[in-house]
Structure formats: structure tokens, C-alpha cells
TIRO-2110 file (N, C-alpha, C; in Angstrom, 1 decimal):
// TIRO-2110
13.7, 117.5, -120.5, N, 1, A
14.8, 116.6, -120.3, CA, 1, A
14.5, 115.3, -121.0, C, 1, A
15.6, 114.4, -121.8, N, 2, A
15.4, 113.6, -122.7, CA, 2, A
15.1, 112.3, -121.6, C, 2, A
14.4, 111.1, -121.7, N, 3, A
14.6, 110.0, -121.0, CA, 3, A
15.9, 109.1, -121.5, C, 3, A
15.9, 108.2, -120.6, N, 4, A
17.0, 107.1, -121.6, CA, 4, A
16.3, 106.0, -122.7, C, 4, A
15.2, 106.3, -122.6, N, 5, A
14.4, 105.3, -124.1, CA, 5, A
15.0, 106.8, -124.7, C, 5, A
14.7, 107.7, -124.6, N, 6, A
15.1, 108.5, -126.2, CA, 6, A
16.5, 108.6, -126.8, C, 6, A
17.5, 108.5, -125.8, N, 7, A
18.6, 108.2, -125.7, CA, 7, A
19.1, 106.7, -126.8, C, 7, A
18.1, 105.6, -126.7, N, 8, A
18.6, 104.0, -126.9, CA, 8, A
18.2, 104.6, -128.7, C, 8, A
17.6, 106.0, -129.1, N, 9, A
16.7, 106.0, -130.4, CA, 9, A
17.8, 107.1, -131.1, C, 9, A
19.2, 107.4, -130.5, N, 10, A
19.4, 108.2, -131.4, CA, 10, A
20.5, 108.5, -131.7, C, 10, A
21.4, 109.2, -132.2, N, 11, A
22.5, 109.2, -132.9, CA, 11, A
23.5, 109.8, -132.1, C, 11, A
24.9, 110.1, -132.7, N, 12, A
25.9, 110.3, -131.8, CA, 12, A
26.3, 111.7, -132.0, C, 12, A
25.5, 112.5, -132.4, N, 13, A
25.1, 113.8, -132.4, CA, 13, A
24.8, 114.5, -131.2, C, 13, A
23.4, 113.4, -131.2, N, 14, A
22.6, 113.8, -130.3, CA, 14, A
22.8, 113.1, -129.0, C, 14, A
23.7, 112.1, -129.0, N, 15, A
24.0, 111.3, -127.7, CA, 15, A
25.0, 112.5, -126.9, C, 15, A
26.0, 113.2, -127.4, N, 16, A
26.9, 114.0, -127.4, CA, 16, A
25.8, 115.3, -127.1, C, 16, A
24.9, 116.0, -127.8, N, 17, A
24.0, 116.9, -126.8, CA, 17, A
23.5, 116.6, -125.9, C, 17, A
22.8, 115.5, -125.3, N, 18, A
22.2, 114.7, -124.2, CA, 18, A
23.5, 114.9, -123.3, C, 18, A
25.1, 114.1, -123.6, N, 19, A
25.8, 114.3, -122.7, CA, 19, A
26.0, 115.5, -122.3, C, 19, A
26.4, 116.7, -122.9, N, 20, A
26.4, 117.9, -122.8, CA, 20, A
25.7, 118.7, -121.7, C, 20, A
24.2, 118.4, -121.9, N, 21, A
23.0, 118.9, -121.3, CA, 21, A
22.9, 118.4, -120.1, C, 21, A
23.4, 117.3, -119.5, N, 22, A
23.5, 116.9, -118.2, CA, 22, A
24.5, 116.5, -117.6, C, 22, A
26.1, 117.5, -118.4, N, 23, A
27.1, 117.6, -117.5, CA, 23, A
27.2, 115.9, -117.1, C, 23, A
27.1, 115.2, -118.5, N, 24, A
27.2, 113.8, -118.1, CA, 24, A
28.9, 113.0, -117.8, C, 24, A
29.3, 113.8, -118.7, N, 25, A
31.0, 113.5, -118.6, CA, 25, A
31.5, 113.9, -117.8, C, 25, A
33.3, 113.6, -117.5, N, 26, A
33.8, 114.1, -116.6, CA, 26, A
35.1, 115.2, -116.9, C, 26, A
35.4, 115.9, -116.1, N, 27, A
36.5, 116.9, -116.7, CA, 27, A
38.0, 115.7, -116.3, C, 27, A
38.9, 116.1, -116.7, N, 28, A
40.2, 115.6, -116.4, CA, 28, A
40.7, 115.7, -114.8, C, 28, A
40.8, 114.8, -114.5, N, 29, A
40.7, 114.4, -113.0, CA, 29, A
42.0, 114.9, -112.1, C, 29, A
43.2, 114.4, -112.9, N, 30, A
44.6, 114.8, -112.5, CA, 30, A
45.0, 116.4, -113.6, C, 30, A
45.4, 117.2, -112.9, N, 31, A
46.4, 117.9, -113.8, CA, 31, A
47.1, 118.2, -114.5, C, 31, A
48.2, 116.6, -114.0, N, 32, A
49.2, 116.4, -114.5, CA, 32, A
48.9, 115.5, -115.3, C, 32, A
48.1, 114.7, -116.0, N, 33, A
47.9, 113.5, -116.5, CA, 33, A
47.3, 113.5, -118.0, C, 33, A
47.8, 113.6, -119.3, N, 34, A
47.1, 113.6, -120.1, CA, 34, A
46.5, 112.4, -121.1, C, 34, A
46.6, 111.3, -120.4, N, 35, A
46.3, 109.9, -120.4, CA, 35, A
45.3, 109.2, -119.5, C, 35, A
44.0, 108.6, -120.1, N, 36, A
42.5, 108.4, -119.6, CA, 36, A
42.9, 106.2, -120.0, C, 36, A
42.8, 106.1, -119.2, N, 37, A
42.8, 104.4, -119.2, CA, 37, A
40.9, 104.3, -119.0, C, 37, A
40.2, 103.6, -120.2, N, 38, A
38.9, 103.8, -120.4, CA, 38, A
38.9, 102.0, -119.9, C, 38, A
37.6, 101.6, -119.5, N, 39, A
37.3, 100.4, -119.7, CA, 39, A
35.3, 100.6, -119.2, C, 39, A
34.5, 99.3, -119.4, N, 40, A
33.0, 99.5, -119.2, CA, 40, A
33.2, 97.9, -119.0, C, 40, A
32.5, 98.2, -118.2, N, 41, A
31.8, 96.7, -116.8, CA, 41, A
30.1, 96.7, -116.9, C, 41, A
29.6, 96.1, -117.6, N, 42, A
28.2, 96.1, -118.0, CA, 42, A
27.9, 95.0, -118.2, C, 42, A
27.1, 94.1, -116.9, N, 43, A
26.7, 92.7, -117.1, CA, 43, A
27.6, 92.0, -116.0, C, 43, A
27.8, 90.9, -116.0, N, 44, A
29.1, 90.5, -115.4, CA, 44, A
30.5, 90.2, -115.2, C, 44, A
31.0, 90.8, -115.6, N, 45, A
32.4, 91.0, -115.7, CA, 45, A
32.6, 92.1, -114.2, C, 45, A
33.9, 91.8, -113.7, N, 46, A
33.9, 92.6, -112.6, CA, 46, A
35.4, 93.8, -112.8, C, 46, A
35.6, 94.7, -112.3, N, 47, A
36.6, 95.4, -112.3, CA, 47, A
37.8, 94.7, -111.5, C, 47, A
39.0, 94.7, -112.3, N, 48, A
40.3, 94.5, -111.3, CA, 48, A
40.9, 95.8, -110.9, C, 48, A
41.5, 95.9, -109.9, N, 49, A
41.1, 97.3, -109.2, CA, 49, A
43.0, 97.2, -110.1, C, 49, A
43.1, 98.5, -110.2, N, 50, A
44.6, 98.9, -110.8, CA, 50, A
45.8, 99.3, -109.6, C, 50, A
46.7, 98.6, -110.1, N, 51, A
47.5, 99.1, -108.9, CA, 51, A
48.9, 99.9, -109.6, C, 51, A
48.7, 99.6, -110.7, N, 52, A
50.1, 100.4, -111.1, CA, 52, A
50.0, 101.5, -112.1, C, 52, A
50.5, 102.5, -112.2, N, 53, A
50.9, 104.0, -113.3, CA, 53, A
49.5, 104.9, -112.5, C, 53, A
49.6, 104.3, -110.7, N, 54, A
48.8, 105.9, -110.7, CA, 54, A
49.1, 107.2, -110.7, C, 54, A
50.2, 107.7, -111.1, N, 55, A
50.7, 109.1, -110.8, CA, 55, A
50.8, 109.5, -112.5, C, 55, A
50.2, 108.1, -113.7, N, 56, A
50.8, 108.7, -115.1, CA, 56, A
49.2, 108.8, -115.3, C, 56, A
48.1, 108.4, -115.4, N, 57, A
46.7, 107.7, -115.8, CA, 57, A
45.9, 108.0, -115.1, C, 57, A
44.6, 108.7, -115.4, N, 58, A
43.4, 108.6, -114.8, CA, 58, A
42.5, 107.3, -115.3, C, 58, A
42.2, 106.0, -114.5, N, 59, A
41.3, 105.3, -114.7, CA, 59, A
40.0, 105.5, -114.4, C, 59, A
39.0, 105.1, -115.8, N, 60, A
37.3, 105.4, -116.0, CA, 60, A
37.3, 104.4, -116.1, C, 60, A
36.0, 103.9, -115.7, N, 61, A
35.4, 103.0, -115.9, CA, 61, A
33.5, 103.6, -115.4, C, 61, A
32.9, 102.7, -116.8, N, 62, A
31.3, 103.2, -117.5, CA, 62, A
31.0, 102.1, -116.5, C, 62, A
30.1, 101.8, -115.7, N, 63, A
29.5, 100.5, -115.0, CA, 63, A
28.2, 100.9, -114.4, C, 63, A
27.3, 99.6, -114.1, N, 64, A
26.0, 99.6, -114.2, CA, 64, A
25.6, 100.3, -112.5, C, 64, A
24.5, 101.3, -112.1, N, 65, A
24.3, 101.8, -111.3, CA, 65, A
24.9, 101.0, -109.6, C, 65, A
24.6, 100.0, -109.8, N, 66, A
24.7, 98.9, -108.3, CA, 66, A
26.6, 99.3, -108.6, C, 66, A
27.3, 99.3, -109.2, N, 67, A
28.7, 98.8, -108.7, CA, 67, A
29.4, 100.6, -108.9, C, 67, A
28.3, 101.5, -108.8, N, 68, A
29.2, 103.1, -108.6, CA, 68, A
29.4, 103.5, -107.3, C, 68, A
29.1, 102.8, -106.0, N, 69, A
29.2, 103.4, -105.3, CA, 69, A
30.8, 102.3, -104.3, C, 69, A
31.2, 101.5, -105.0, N, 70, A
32.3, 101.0, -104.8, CA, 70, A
33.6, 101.9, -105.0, C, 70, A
34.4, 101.3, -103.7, N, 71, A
35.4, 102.6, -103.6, CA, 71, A
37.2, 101.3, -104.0, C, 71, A
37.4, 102.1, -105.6, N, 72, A
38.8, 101.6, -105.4, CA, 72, A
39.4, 102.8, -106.2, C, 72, A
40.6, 102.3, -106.9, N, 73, A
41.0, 103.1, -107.9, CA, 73, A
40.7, 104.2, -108.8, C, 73, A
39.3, 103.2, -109.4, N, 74, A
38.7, 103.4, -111.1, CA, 74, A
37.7, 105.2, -110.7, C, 74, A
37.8, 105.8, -111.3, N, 75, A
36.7, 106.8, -111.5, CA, 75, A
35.4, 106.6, -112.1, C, 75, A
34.2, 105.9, -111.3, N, 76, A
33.4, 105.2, -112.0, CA, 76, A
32.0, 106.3, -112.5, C, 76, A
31.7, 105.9, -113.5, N, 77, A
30.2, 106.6, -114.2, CA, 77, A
29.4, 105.4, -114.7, C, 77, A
28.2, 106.2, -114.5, N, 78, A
27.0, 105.3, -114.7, CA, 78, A
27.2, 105.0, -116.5, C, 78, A
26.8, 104.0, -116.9, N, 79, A
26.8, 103.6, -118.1, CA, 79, A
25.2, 104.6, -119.0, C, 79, A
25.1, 104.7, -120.0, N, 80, A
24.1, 105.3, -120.7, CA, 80, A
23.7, 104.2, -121.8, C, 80, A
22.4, 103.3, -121.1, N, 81, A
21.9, 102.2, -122.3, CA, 81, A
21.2, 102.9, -123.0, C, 81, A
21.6, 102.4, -124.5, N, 82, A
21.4, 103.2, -126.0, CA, 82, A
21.2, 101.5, -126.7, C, 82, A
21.9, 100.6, -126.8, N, 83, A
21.3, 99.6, -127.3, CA, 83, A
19.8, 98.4, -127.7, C, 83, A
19.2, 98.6, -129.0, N, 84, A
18.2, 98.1, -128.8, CA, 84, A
18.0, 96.2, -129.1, C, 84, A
19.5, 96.0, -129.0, N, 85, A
19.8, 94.6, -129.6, CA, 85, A
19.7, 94.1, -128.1, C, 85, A
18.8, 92.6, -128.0, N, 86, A
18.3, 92.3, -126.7, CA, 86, A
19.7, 91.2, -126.4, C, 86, A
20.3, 90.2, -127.4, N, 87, A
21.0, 89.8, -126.8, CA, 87, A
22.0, 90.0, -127.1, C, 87, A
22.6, 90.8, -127.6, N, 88, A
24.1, 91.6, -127.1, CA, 88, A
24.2, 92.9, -126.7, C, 88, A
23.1, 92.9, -126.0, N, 89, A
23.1, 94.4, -125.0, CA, 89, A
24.0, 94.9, -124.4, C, 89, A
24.3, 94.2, -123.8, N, 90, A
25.8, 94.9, -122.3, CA, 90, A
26.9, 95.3, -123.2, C, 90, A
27.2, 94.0, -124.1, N, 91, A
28.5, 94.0, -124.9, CA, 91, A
28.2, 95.1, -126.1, C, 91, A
27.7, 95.6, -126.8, N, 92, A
26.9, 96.9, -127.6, CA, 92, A
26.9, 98.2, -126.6, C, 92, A
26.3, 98.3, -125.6, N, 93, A
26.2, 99.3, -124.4, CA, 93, A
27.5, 99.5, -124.1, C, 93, A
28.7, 98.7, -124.2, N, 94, A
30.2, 99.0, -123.8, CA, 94, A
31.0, 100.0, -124.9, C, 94, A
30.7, 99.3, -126.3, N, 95, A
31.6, 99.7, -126.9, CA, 95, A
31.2, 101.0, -127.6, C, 95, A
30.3, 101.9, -127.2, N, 96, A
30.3, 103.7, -127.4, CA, 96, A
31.5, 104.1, -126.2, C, 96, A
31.8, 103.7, -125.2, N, 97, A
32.9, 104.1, -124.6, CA, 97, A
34.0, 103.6, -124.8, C, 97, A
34.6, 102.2, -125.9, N, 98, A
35.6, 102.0, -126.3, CA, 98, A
36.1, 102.7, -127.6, C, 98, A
34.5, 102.8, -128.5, N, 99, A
34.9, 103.7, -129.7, CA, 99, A
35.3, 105.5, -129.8, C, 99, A
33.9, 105.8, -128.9, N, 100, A
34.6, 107.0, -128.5, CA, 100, A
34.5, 107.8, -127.4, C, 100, A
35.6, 107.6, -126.3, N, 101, A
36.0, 108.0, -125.2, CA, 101, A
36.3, 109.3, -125.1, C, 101, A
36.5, 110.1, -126.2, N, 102, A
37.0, 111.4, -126.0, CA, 102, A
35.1, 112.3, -125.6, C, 102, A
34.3, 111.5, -126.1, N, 103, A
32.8, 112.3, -125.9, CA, 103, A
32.3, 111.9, -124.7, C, 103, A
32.9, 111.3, -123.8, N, 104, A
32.5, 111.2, -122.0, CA, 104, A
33.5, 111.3, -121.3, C, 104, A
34.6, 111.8, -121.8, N, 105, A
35.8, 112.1, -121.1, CA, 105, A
37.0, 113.2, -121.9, C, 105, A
36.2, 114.4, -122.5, N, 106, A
37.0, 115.2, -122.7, CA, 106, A
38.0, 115.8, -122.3, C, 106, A
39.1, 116.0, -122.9, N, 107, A
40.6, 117.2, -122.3, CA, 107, A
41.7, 115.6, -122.0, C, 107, A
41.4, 114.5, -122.5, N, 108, A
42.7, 114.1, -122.5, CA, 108, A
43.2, 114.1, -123.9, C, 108, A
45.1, 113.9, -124.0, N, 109, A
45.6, 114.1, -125.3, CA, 109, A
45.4, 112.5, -125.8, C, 109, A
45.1, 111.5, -124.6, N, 110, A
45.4, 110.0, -125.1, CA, 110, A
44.6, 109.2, -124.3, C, 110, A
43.7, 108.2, -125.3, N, 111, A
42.9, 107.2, -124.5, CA, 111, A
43.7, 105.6, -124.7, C, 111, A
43.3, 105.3, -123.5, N, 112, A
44.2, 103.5, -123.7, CA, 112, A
42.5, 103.0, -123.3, C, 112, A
42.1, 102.3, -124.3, N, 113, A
40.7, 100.9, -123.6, CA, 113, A
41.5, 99.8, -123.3, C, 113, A
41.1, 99.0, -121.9, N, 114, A
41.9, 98.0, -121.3, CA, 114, A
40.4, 97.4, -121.1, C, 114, A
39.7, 96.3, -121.7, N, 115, A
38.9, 95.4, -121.3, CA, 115, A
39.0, 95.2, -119.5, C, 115, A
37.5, 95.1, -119.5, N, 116, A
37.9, 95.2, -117.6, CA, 116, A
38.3, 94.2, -116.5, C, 116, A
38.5, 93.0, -117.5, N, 117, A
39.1, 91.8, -116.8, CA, 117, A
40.7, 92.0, -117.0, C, 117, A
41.3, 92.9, -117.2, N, 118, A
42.9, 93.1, -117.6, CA, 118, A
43.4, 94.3, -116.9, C, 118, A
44.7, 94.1, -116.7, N, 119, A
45.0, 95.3, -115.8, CA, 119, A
46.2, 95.5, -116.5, C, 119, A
47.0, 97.4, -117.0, N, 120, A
47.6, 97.5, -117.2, CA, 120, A
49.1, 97.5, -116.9, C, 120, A
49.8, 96.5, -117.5, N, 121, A
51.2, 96.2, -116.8, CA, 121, A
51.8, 96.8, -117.3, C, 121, A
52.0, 97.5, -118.8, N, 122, A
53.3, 97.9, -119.5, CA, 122, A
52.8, 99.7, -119.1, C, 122, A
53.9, 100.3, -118.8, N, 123, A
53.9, 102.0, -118.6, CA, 123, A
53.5, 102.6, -120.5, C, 123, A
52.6, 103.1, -119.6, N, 124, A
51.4, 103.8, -120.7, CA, 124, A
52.4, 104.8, -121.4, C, 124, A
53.1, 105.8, -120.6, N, 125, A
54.1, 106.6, -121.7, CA, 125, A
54.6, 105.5, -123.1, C, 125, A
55.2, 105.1, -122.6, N, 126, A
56.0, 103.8, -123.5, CA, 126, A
55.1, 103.1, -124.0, C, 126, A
53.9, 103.1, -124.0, N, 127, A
53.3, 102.6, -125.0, CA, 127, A
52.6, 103.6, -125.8, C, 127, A
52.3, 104.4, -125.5, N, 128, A
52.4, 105.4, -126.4, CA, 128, A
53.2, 106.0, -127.3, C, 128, A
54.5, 105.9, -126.9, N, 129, A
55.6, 106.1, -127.4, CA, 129, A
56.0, 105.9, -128.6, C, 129, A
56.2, 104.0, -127.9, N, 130, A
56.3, 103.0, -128.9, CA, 130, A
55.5, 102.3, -130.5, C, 130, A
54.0, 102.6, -130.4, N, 131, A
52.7, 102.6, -130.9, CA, 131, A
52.0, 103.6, -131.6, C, 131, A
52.7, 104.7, -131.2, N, 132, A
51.8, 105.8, -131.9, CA, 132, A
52.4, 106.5, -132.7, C, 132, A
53.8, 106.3, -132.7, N, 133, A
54.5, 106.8, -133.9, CA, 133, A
54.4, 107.1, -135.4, C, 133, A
53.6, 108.9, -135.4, N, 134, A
53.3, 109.3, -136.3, CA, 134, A
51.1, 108.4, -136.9, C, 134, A
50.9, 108.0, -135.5, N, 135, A
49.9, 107.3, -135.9, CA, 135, A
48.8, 108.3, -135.0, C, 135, A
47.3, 107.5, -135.1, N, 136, A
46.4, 108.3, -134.9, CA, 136, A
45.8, 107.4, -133.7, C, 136, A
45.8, 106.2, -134.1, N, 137, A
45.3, 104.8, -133.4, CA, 137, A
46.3, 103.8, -133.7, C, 137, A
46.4, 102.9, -132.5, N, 138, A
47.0, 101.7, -132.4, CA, 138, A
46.2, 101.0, -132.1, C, 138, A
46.4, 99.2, -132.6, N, 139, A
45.3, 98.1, -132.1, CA, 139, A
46.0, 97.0, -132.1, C, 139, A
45.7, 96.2, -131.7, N, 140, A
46.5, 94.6, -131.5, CA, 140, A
46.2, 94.1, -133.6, C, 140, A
47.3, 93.4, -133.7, N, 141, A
47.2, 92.3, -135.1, CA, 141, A
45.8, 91.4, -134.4, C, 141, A
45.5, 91.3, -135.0, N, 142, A
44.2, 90.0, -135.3, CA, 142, A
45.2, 88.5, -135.4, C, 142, A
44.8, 87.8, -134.4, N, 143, A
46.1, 86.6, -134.5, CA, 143, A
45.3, 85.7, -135.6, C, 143, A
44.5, 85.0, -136.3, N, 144, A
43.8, 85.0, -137.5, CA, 144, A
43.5, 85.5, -138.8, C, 144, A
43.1, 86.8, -138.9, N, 145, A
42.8, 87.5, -140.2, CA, 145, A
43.2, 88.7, -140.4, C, 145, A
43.7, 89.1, -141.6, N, 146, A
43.9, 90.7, -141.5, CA, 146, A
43.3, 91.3, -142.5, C, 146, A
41.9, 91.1, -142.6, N, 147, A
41.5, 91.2, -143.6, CA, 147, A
39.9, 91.4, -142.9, C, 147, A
39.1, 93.0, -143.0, N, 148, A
37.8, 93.7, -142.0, CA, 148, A
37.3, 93.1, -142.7, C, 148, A
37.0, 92.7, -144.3, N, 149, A
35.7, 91.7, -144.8, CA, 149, A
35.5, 90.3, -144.5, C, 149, A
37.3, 89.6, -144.4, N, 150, A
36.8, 88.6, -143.3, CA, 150, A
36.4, 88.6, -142.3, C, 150, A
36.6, 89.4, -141.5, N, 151, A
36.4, 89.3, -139.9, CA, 151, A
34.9, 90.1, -140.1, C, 151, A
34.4, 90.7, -141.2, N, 152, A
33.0, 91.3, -141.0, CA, 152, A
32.2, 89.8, -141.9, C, 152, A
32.6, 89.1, -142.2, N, 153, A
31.6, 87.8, -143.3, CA, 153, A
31.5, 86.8, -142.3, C, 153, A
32.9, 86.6, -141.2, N, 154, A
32.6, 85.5, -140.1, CA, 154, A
31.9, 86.3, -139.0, C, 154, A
32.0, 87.6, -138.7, N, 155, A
30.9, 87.8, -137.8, CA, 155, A
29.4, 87.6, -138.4, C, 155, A
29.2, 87.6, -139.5, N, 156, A
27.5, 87.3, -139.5, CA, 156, A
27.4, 85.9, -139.6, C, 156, A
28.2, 85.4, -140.3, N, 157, A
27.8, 83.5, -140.3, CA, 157, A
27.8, 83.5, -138.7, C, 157, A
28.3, 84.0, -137.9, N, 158, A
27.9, 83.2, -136.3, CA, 158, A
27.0, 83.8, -135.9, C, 158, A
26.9, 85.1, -136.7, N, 159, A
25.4, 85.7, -136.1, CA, 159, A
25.7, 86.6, -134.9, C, 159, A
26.9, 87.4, -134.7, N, 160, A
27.2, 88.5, -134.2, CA, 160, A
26.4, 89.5, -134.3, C, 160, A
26.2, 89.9, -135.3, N, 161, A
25.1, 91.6, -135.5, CA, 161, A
23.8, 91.1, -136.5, C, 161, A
23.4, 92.1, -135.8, N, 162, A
21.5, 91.8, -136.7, CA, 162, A
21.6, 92.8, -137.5, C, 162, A
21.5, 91.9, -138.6, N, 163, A
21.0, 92.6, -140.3, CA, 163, A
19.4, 93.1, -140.3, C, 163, A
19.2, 94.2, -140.3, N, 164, A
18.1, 94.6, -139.9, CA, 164, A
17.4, 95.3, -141.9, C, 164, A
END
């Protein structure tokens, strides 16, 4: 059995066998629901419990051992630390489940990530709908730059990611 230090050392190959091997994911919760509302609570940020599109959405949420045994809405799993960057840990540790949710939550046709301080208001069909037309991925405009080498040249001037 792999530990989670071997886990923090290795690729998304092998994060994806690890999951595998210990039935880490979850199957599709509703029947009727081919829509996974993803979000990860790691550090302090807290969950807002969801009150609306329960009959269209299964909500996941990845969160730190202490807040899985809280009972609301969210379908919660233990998070998997893989990050070796010390001070943007939590926030690095989140986004393997915003990038890709289909590898800890297989068998849906559609993932929505909703940051865990936000709760979904607009009906997820219709945004699907409306957004995905003939697309693969939808994302918000960048209200600043539209342009990934700006937005990747000002993440290092502030010192977002370590150039290793």
C-alpha cells in the first residue's frame, strides 16, 4: 500500500492508480443526475451548505479529515495532500480536484467547480446549456487580461509559483 508522502512524489498516472487501488473515488450518487458540482475546503475557508438544484446536481466537496464527518448537503471526501510547495499548500492541494474532477468522481457527463465560499444560484442545466455550446470547457473572461503569458509573467513577479 502506497503512503501519502509517496502520493505528494508523483504523477497523475500514478495518483489515478493510487486512486483506483483504494476505491478512493466515488460512484455517481444520484441516478438521475449527470451533473457533479465539485468544490475543495482545505485550510480555512468553510463550506456554505447548498440549498438549491438538489434534484439536478450531486455536490462533492474534497475537505480536510476534521470537517468529513459534518452532516449537510455536500458529499464530502477526504482531500489527498500531494503538494510539496509549503506556502501554497492548501490552495495547490485544491486545484487537482478543480482541474480534474472526472479522476475522483467518475460517470458524470458534466463537472461545474464552484469555489467553496459561493453557492450555486443560476440552474446548472442552463448553464450548461447556455456555455457549452459545441464547447469542451467554459470559464469566466479574466476582467484584466486575456492574454495566459500575461497572467503567467504577473503570476511570477508576485511570486505565485516556485521556479524550481
Amino acid at each position: 500500500m502506497q503512503s501519502r508522502e509517496k502520493i505528494q512524489k508523483c504523477n497523475l498516472i500514478e495518483l489515478r492508480e493510487y486512486i483506483d487501488s483504494q476505491e478512493y473515488y466515488q460512484k455517481r450518487l444520484c441516478t438521475n443526475t449527470t451533473i457533479a458540482v465539485v468544490t475543495s475546503s482545505i485550510g480555512t475557508n468553510n463550506l456554505i451548505t447548498p440549498e438549491k438544484w438538489l434534484d439536478k446536481v450531486d455536490y462533492h466537496a474534497f475537505v480536510e479529515p476534521h470537517q468529513l464527518s459534518v452532516g449537510d448537503t455536500w458529499h464530502r471526501h477526504e482531500y489527498v495532500s500531494f503538494s510539496l510547495d509549503t506556502k501554497y499548500k492548501n490552495r495547490r492541494d485544491a486545484k487537482i480536484y478543480k482541474i480534474c474532477p472526472h479522476l475522483f468522481l467518475p460517470g458524470y457527463d458534466y463537472y461545474i467547480w464552484m469555489d467553496s465560499t459561493h453557492t450555486l444560484e443560476a440552474d446548472p442545466e442552463e448553464l450548461i446549456e447556455d456555455y457549452l455550446k459545441g464547447s469542451e470547457i467554459a470559464v469566466f473572461q479574466h476582467p484584466e487580461r486575456d492574454c495566459v503569458y500575461e497572467e503567467g509573467n504577473l503570476v511570477k513577479q508576485i511570486g505565485l509559483i516556485m521556479l524550481t
